[in-house]
C-alpha positions, -999 to 999 in steps of 0.1 A, spaced: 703 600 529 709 567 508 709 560 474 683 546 459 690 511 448 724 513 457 747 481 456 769 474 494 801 474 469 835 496 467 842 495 429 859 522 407 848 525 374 877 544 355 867 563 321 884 560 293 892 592 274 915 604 249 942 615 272 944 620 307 950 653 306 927 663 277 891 678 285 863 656 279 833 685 275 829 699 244 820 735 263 837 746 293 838 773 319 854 770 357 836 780 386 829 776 426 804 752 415 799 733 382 771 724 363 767 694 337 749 699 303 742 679 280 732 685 245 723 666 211 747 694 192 748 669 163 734 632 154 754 602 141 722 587 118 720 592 86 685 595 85 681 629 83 694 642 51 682 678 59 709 680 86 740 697 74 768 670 80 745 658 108 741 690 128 715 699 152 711 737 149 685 740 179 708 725 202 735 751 194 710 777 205 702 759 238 736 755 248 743 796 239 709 800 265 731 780 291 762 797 285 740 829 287 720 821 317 753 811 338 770 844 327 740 866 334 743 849 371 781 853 376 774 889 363 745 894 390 749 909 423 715 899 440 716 864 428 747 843 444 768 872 452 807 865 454 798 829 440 809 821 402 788 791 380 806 772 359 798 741 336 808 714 317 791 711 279 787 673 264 774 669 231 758 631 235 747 626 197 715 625 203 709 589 214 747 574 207 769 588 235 746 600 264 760 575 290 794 580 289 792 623 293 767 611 319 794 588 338 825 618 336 799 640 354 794 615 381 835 610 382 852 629 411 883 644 409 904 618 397 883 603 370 867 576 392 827 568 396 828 552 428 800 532 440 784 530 477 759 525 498 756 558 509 762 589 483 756 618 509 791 633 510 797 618 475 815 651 452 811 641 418 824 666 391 791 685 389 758 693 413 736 691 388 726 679 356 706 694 327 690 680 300 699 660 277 666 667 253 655 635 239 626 618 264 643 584 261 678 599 268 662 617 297 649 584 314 682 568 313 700 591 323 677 596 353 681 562 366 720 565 361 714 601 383 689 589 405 712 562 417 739 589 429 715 616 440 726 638 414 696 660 406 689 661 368 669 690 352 651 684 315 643 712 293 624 694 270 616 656 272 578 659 281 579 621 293 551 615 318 581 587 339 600 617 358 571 623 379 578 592 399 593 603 427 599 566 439 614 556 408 634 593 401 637 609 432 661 638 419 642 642 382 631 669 373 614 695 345 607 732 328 584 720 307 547 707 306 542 670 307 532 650 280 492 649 296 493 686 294 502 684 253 479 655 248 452 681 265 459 708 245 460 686 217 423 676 223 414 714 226 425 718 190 404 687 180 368 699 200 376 737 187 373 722 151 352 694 152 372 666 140 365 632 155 378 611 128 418 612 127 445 591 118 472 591 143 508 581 137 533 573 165 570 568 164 583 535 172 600 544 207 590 552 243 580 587 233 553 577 206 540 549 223 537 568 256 520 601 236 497 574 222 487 562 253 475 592 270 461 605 238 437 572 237 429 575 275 418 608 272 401 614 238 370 590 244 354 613 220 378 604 189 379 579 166 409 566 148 406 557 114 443 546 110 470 539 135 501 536 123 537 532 138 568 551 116 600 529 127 627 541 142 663 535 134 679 517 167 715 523 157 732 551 143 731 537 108 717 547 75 674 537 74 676 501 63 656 498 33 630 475 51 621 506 73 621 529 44 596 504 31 579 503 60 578 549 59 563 541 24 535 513 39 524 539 61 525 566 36 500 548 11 478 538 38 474 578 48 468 582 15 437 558 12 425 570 50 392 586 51 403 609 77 414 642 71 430 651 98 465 630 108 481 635 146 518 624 144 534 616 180 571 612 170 603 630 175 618 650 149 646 623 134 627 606 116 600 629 103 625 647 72 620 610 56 588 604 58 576 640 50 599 640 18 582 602 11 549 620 18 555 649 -8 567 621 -36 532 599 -31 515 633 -38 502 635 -1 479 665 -4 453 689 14 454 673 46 452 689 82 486 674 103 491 681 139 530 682 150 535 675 189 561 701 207 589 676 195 590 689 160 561 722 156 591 740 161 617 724 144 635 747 119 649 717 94 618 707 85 602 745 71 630 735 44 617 707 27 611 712 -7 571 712 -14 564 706 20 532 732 21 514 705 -8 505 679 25 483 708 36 479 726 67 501 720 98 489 728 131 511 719 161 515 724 202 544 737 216 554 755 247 547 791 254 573 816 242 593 836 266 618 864 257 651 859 269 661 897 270 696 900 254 700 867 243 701 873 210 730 902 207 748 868 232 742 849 199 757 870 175 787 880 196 790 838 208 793 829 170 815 850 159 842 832 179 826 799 181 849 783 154 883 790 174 870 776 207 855 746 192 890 741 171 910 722 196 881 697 208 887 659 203 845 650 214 830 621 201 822 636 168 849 652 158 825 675 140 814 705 158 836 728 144 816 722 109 785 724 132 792 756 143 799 769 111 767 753 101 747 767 129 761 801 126 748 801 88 712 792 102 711 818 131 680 834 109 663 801 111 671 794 150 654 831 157 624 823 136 622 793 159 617 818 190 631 813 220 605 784 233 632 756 241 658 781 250 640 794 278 632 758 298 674 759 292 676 792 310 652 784 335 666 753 344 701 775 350 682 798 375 665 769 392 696 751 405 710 787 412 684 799 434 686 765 450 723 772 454 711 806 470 692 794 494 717 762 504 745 792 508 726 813 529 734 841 502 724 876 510 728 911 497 763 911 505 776 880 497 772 841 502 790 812 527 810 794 502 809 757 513 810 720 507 771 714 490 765 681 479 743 672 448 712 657 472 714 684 491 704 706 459 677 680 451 662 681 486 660 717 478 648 716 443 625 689 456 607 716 480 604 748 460 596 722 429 580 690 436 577 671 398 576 702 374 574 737 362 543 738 343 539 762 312 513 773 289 506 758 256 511 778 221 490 766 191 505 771 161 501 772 121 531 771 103 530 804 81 503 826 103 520 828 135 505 813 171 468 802 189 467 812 227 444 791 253 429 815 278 422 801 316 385 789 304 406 763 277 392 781 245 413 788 217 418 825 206 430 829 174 419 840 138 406 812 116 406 833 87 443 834 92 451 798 82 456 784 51 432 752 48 438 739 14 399 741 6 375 756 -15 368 790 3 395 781 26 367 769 44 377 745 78 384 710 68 359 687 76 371 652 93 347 630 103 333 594 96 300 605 93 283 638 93 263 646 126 227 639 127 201 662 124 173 674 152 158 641 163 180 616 142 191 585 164 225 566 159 224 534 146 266 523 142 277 507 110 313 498 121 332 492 159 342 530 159 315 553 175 320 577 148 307 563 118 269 554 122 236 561 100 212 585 109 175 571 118 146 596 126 132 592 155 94 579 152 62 598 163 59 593 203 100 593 205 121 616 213 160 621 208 177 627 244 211 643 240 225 619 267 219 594 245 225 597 209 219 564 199 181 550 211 153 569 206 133 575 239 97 569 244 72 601 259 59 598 288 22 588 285 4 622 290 32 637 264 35 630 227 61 641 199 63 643 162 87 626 140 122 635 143 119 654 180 145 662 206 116 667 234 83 658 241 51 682 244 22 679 266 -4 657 244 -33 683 232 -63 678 262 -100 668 245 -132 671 264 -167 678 257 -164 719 264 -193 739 272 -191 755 242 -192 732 220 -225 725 198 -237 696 209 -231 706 242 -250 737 245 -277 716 229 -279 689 254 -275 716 279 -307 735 265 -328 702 263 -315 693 299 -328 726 313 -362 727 297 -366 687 310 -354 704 342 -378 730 340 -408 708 325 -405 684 352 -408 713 374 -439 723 362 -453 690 358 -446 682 398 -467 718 404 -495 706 386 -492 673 401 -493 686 435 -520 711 427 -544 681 415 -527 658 438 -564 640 448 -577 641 413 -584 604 393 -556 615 368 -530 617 392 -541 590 417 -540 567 385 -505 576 377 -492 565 412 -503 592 433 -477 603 456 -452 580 444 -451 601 413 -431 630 434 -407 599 439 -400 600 401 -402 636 400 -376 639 419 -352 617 407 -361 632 374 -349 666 387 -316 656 397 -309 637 368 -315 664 351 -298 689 374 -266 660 369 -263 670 333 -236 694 336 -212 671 351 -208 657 315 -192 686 305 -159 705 309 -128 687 324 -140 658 341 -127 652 382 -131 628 402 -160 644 419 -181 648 383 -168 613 373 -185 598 407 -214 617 396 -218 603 358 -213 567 381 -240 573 408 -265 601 402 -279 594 373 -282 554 373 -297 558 407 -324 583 396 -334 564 369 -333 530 385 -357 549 412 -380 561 383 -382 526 356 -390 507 392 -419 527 399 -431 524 366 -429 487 367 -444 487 402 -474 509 393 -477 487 362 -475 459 382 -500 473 407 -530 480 382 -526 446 372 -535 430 399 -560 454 408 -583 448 379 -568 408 379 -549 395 407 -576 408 427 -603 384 419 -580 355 415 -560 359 445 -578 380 470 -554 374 497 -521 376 483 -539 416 472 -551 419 504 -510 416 519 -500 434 491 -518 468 497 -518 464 537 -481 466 536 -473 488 509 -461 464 489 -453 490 461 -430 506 486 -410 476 497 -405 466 456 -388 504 453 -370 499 481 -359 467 476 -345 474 440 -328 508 458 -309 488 483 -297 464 448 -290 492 430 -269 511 455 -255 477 463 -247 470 428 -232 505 419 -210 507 457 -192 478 441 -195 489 410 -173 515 421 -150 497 446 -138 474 411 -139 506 388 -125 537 407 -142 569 396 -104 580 388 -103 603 352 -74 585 332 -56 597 298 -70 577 266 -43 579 234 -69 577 207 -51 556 181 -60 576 149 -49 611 164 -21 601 189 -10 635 195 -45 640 214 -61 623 249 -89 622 260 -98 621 295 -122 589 304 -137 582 339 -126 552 349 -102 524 325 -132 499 318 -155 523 308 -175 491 296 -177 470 322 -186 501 347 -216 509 324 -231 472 320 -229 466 358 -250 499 361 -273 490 334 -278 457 343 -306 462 366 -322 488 346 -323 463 318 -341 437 334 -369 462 353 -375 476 315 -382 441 302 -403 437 336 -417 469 326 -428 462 292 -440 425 302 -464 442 325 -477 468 301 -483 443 276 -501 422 299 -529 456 307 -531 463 275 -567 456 278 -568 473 309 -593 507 303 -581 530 290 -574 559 319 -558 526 333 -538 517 306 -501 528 303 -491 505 279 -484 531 251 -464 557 278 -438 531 290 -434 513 259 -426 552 247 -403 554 278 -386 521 272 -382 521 237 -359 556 243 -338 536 270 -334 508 247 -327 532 215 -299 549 239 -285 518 255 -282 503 225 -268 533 207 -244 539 237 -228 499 233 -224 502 194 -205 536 202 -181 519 227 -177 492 200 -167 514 172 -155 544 189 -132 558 223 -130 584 244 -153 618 239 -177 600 213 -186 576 236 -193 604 266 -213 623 241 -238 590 234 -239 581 271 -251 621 281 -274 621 248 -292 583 262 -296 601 296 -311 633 284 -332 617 260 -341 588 291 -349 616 314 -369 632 289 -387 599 278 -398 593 309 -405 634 324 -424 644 284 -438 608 275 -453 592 307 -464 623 328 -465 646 294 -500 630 286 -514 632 321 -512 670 321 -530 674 291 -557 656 303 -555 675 339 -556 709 314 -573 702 283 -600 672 291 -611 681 325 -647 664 323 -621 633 323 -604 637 354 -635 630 376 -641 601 395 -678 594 371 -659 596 344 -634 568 356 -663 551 374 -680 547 343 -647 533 325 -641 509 351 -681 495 345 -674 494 311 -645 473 313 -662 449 336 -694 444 311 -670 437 282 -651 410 302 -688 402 311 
């Protein structure tokens, strides 16, 4: 196996230490095999005055849950039997001395870090490496590792970079990557609603990193205020330009509309700023800690620290370490007399033992969180040890294991990281849990919101809209808009909070709707008024013309019936019957069957009926005129039935004219939206209603002005001859309807106009049925002395001595 980015060189790199023979680690133990830790027991900064001489209390504990873990092992009989741990303890200050602990633990023997090409049977002082906890430490220590195949095991740096397995082949951790926190994070957010946050970010790989993934992945927040808190890059005092800079982002918190304020940062730098926070008179806000400080104990102590509000925070799941706390107790108690002698970097432990042994009540209030990634990262190498060894129940095969060779086996069982759980928590109440379905379970009555009611705080740019209120954004951010209702015909679709959709056309909504309903269906009904009269009038025209073509086949060869056409009065009678029979089809929901019939049947019948009346006008004309004038034009006319070829003639038009008719207007019911009730449609036979009817009527029109021409014309005619008064009876009611019928379509849509168009045929089909062939049964029944061929003989002699 070869190093990764190894250099073809043979240099020795000596370390330079305070005496050759004096031990460099702070912490020591001898074993078979060592391990390297290294720990941030104190920090050189000045920058966080709540640190006691510059202590680190948490650290202490970590380093007691390594010393615990390794003794627990040595003590075990099933877990590298016959084989002892040992390790070597570095404080690296935090961020100040982390390379050169790192470099002793890569020395061998004799103090050298030797570089090659090839690091497979390299033996540097330690197999592997764990910690140190600060996510910027981590990474540079990794590529220092990574170079010598030393595998390097972080308990807490959530960093997002050790999953590279390119980059950090032997990197690895026991806790849950950043993405994980930035997810659980984002459950907290969606469990209470708040979409308008303010998020500060520590100036450093870990903030900026946080902030990243927390951008990607909360598409549904909006940031009010983004804000970076400096970080000191030395281990000097805070300059006062970065205390000014604290106070900038203070004030601007402060004026933030946003309730609710995310801080990605590690825990140096926060004692500042939360003690500059308290002195503006930051109040009754909601602030969300990342794992790197929820749990930090230093900060519970600042004085007025519950006046910024509520904190919430993420941090890792806590584990009980059985019997680590009675190690705790018993470990301090001699702490100060091993830590006497040491000649570390800082010089100071001794005073941060003492320290830390005074806030033992405040490292237990902690919980065990941190100190159990420690532990687990101890059992981890040793079970990798266990396995390398060939270790069974009775014992192991102590041998030469190099530090890839633990990787390669850490790499298998462990491929990037141990994954844990997520705690919420709320400093004061205790933790949240996540079940598997990512829902928060925890007791909102339990936390101490700051608010009237200690009702939930509410953070958003603008309050949600309500049922069938659009979006219309007021600023960049997607959070702060105006809410618009939704007009009548629109509807809001949840997909899309921001444009109001149109209905589709046979549906129709109200103001302010999230859906569409099906528009409310209007048709003449049968029950309806004015239906059940035109139905009555249609059956009694049904049921007269009936009668009347009884009678008129009864008295077929009487003067009274041969004078009203004879047999081509069965003709009308017959169209009459179906018209009237057609009547129906008006009402109820119209097809496409009953709309063919409004558009045929009845323009046919009646078309059949006004040209016979014009032909039999027509034909006593010339009987008592043409006759004498133009004897031989008669004489064709009556050998060939001329009557017969007129009706047949205007048929063949008519059906010609109504087949295209319907070709160009499909007998297809459509929807018509009535503009003053939209909610409503009405179903109407075919789009150009208009257009349909005057290209039906057309022909009708011009055979009723033929018609009346004609009757005017014999209005001298005698009188059993004379017809002049019936059809200008019958025409006037077809000119009264049509006329009716276009000044409704003017005016009016949709059932009005139906309701005209079946009154002009009933009344049309009664005009003609009642008013022409009305009068000739009353003479057949009441004035029989006048339906006798002397009686018309004598008219007919009459006439011709008066024109005489």
């Amino acid at each position: 196996m070869r190093s990764t980015g190894g250099i073809a060189m043979c240099v020795s790199v000596l370390l330079t230490m305070a005496g050759s023979q004096t031990q460099y680690s702070d912490f020591h133990l001898a074993g078979d095999y060592l391990l390297g830790g290294l720990f941030s027991l104190h920090t050189e900064t000045k920058s966080s005055p709540h640190l006691r001489n510059g202590c680190r209390w948490a650290s202490y504990s970590h380093l007691r849950a390594m010393r615990f873990a390794v003794e627990q092992i040595n003590n075990s009989s099933t877990l590298l039997p016959g084989v002892s741990l040992g390790y070597e303890m570095v404080d690296v200050c935090y961020l100040t001395n982390f390379i050169h602990p790192i470099l002793y633990f890569l020395a061998n023997k004799h103090s050298v870090v030797q570089l090659h090409n090839n690091y497979t049977h390299y033996q540097p002082r330690v197999l592997a490496v764990i910690g140190p906890d600060s996510s910027q430490a981590v990474v540079i220590a990794a590529q220092v590792l990574s170079l010598f195949l030393v595998p390097q095991i972080s308990y807490t740096a959530t960093t997002n970079e050790l999953s590279d397995r390119k980059r950090f082949p032997t990197a690895f951790q026991t806790i849950s990557s950043m993405e994980q926190q930035i997810v659980a994070m984002q459950l907290l957010l969606k469990e209470f609603r708040w979409n308008w946050i303010n998020i500060l970010y520590s100036d450093d790989d870990y903030g900026r990193q946080n902030l990243k993934l927390l951008r990607a992945r909360a598409t549904e927040i909006c940031v009010a205020l983004q804000e970076v808190i400096p970080v000191p890059q030395s281990s000097q005092m805070l300059s006062l330009e970065l205390q000014g800079k604290i106070k900038s982002v203070v004030r601007k918190v402060i004026h933030s509309t946003a309730k609710v304020v995310i801080v990605l940062s590690l825990e140096l730098i926060l004692p500042f700023f939360f003690q500059e926070a308290v002195r503006q008179n930051v109040t009754d806000l909601v602030w969300i800690a990342t794992e790197a400080w929820a749990t930090e104990p230093a900060l519970y102590n600042i004085t007025d620290l519950w006046r910024l509000g509520t904190i919430l925070g993420v941090a890792v799941k806590e584990f009980s370490i059985p019997g680590l706390d009675d190690f705790r107790v018993s470990l301090a108690e001699g702490a100060n007399e091993q830590a006497s002698d040491q000649t570390t970097c800082n010089q100071e432990c001794d005073q941060c033992l003492r320290a830390a042994q005074d806030a033992e009540h405040s490292m237990r209030a902690q919980g065990e969180r941190t100190d159990f990634s420690v532990y687990s990262s101890v059992y981890i190498v040793a079970h990798a040890l266990h396995r390398l060894l060939g270790c069974n129940t009775t014992g192991c095969h102590k041998r030469m294991v190099y530090p890839w060779q633990v990787g390669h086996m850490l790499a298998l069982r462990n491929p990037s990281h141990v994954l844990r759980a997520w705690d919420y928590m709320a400093w004061g109440i205790g933790r949240m849990l996540v079940d598997r379905n990512k829902k928060l379970l925890f007791t909102i009555q339990n936390i101490s919101w700051h608010t009237p009611n200690n009702t939930v705080p509410i953070s958003v740019c603008s309050q949600q809209c309500e049922y069938g209120q659009r979006r219309k954004p007021v600023t960049v951010s997607s959070c702060c808009f105006e809410c618009i209702d939704c007009e009548e015909g629109t509807f809001l679709n949840n997909n899309d909070l921001y444009n109001c959709q149109p209905c589709p056309a046979d549906q129709w909504s109200n103001a302010r709707s999230q859906k569409c309903y099906p528009r409310l269906l209007k048709y003449l009904e049968w029950q309806e008024g004015i239906a059940v009269v035109l139905l009555l009038f249609s059956v009694l025209g049904l049921v007269a013309t009936v009668v009347i073509s009884v009678i008129f086949a009864i008295h077929l060869h009487t003067p009274v019936v041969k004078s009203a056409g004879g047999r081509m009065c069965f003709l009308m009678l017959a169209s009459l019957i179906i018209g009237f029979i057609n009547v129906p089809v008006y009402m109820g929901i119209p097809t496409e069957f009953k709309c063919m019939c409004r558009q045929i049947v009845y323009t046919l019948c009646f078309t059949v009926c006004i040209s016979c009346l014009t032909v039999r006008s027509f034909q006593i004309i010339s009987i008592f005129k043409m006759a004498a004038r133009l004897p031989k034009a008669y004489s064709y006319w009556m050998k060939y039935n001329g009557q017969y070829i007129f009706i047949t003639v205007i048929l063949a038009l008519k059906v010609t004219i109504v087949v295209t008719n319907v070709i160009i207007h499909p007998s297809i019911p459509v929807p018509l939206v009535l503009e003053d009730d939209p909610s409503t449609v009405e179903l109407q036979c075919n789009k150009s209603f208009k257009l349909s009817l005057l290209m039906n009527n057309s022909l009708d029109t011009f055979l009723s002005i033929l018609c009346f021409y004609f009757s005017y014309i014999g209005k001298e005619l005698p009188k059993n001859y004379n017809e002049a008064k019936y059809i200008t009876l019958c025409m006037t009611c077809y000119a009264v309807s049509e006329i009716a019928i276009f000044l409704a379509m003017s005016v009016y849509r949709g059932m009005l106009v139906t309701i005209c168009d079946v009154i002009g045929v009933v009344i049309n089909l009664l005009g003609i049925s009642i008013g022409y062939f009305g009068p000739k049964c009353y003479l057949i029944f009441f004035h029989p002395e006048r339906n006798t061929a002397a009686y018309f003989q004598s008219v007919i002699q009459s006439y011709t001595m008066r024109q005489d």
